[in-house]
C-alpha positions in Angstrom: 3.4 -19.2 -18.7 6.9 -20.8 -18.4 7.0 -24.2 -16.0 8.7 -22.3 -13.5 7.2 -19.6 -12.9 4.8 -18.9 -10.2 1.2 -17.6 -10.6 1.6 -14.0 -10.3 5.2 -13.5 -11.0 5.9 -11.1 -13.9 8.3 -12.3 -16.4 11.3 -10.1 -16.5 11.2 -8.3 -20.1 14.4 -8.6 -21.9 15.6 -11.6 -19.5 17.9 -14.0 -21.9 18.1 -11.2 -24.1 21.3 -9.6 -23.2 19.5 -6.6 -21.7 19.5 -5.4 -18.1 16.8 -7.1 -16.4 16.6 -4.0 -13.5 13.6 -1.9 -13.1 14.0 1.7 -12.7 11.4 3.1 -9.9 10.7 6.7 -9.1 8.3 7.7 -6.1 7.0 11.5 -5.1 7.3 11.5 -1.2 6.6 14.1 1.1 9.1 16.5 2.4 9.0 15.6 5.5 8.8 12.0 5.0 12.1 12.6 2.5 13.8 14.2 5.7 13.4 11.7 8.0 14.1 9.1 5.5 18.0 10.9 5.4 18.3 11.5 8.5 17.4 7.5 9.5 19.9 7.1 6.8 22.6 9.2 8.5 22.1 7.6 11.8 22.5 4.0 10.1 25.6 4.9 8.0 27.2 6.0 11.3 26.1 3.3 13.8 26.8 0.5 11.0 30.7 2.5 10.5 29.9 3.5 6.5 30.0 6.5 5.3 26.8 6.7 3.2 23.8 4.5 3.6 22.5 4.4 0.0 18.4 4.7 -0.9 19.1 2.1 -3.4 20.6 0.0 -0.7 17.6 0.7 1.6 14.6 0.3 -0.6 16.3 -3.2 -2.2 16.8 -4.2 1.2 13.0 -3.2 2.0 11.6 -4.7 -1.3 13.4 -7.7 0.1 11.9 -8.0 3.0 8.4 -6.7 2.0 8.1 -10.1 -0.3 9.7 -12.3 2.0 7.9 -11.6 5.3 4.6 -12.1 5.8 4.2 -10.5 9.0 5.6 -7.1 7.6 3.4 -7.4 4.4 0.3 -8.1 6.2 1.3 -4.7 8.1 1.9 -3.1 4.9 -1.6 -4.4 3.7 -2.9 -2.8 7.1 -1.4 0.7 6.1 -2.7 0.9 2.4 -6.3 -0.3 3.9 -6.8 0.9 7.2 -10.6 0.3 6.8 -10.3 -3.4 6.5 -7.7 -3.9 9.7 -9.1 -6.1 12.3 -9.7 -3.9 15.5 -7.7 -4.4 18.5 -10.6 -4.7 21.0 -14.1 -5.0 20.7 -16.5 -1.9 21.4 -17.3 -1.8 25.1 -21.0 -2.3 26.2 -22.6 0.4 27.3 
C-alpha cells in the first residue's frame, strides 16, 4: 500500500501511466425514478439560469457529497438497510 494512501482507498489503475484515471459507471433505474430524476433536472437548469443540468454533473456532485458528509451517508446506510435503522420511538406499553 503506498504511504499515502488511506486504508480502504482503491488505487486508481493506470494513474501515472498516461491513461485516464475516470471510471465509467452505468446503473439500471426505474422508469419512474428516471422521470423524476429529468424532471428535478429541468427544474434546476431553470432556477439555476442554465440551459441543461447534466447527469454527469449531478451524480459527481452527489458522489461528492455522499463521501464527504457523514450525515448524508449515514442516511444512505439507513436506505440500503432499513432493518438495522435505529427506530424513532420506542414501542408504547400496553
Amino acid at each position: 500500500m503506498n504511504p499515502q494512501q488511506l486504508p480502504g482507498q482503491v488505487r486508481q489503475i493506470g494513474a501515472g501511466f498516461g491513461r485516464p484515471t475516470t471510471v465509467r459507471l452505468s446503473i439500471d433505474v426505474p422508469a419512474d425514478l428516471h422521470q423524476a430524476f429529468a424532471a428535478w433536472r429541468s427544474q434546476t437548469a431553470l432556477d439555476l439560469g442554465r440551459g441543461v443540468v447534466s447527469v454527469q454533473d449531478t451524480v459527481h456532485t452527489l458522489l461528492d457529497i455522499l463521501i464527504s458528509d457523514e450525515a448524508v451517508a449515514g442516511q444512505v446506510r439507513d436506505r440500503l438497510h432499513p432493518d438495522t435503522a435505529p427506530t424513532s420511538s420506542p414501542p408504547a406499553d400496553r
